[in-house]
TORKOL-4160 file (C-alpha; in steps of 0.2 Angstrom, whole numbers, padded with zeros to 4 digits, m for minus):
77
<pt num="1" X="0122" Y="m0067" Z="0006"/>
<pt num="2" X="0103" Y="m0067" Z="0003"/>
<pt num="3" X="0093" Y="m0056" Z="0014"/>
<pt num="4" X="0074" Y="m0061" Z="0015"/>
<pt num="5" X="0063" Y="m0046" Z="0021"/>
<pt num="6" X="0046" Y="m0058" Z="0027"/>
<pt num="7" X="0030" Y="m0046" Z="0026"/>
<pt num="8" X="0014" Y="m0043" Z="0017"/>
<pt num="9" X="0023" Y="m0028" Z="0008"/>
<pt num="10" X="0014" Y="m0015" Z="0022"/>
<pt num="11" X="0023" Y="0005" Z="0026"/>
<pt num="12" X="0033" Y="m0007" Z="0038"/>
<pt num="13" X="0041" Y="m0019" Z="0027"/>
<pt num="14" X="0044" Y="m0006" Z="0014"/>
<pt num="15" X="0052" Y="0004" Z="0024"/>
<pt num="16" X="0065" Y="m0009" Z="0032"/>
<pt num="17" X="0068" Y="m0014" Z="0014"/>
<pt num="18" X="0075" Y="0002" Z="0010"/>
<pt num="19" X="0084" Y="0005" Z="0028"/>
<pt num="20" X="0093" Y="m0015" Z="0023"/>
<pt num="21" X="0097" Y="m0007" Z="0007"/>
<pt num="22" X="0102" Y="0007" Z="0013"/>
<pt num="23" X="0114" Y="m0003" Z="0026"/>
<pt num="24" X="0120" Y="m0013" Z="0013"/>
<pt num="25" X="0127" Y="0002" Z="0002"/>
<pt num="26" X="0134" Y="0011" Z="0018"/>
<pt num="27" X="0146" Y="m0005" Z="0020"/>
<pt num="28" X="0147" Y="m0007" Z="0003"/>
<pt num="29" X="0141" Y="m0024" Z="0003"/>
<pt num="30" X="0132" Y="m0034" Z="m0011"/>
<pt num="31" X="0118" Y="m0047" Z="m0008"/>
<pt num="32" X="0102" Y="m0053" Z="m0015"/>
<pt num="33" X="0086" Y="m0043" Z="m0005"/>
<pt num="34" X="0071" Y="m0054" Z="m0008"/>
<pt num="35" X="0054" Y="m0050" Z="m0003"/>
<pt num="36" X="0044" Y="m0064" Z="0007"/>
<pt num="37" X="0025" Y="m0060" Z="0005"/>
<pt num="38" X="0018" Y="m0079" Z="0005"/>
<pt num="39" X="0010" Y="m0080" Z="0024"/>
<pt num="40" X="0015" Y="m0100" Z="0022"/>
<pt num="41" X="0032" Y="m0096" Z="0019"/>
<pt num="42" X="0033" Y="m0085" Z="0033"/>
<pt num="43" X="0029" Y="m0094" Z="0045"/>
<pt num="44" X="0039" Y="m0108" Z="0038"/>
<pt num="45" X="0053" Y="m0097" Z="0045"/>
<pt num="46" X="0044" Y="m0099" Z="0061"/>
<pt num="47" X="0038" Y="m0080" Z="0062"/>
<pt num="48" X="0022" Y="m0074" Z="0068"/>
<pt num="49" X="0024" Y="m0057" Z="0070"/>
<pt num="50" X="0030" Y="m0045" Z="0054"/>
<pt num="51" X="0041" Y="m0036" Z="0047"/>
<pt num="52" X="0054" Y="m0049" Z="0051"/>
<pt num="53" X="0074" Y="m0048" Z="0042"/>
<pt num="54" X="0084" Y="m0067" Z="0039"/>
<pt num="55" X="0099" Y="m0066" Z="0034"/>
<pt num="56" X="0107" Y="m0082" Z="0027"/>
<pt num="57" X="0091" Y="m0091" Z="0033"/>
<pt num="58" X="0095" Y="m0084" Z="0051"/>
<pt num="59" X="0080" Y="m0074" Z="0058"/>
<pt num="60" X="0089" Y="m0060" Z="0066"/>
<pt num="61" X="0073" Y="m0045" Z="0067"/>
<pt num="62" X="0053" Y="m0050" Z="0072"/>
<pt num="63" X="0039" Y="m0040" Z="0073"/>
<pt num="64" X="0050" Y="m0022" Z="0071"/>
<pt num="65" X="0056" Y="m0010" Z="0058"/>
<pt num="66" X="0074" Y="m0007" Z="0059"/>
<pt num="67" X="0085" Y="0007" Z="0055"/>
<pt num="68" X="0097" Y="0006" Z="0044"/>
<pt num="69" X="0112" Y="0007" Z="0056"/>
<pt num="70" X="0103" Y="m0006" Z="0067"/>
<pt num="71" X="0104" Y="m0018" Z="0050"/>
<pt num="72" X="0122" Y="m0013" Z="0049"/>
<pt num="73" X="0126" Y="m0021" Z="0065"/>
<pt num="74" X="0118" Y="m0036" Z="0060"/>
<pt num="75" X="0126" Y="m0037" Z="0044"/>
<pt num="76" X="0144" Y="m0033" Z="0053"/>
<pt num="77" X="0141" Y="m0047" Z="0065"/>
């Protein structure tokens, strides 16, 4: 699983970075977090609005930071 947070690296970003983590450890999953700070690459992923969350090249989160248990659910689904 590789997990893409797309964001200039603001308070926002950082902070759903370590909510995904944090997800990720609750359900003792393993994947690959990798930050997306490149504005072109971005909006290769169609996203105008940050922090944003892909999953498996899936956007699933725009524009929004969230928690950790809201991750979860994504993750589970």
């Amino acid at each position: 699983m590789i997990i893409k947070i797309l964001g200039s690296g603001c308070k926002k970003c950082v902070t759903l970075t370590e909510n995904t983590q944090a997800a990720l450890r609750d359900l003792g999953l393993t994947a690959e977090v990798v930050k997306v700070t490149d504005f072109a690459a971005i909006a290769a992923h169609g996203v105008m609005s940050t922090p944003a969350l892909v999953i498996d090249d899936k956007v699933v989160s725009v524009g929004k930071v969230l928690s950790s248990a809201e991750v979860a659910a994504l993750l589970k689904a």
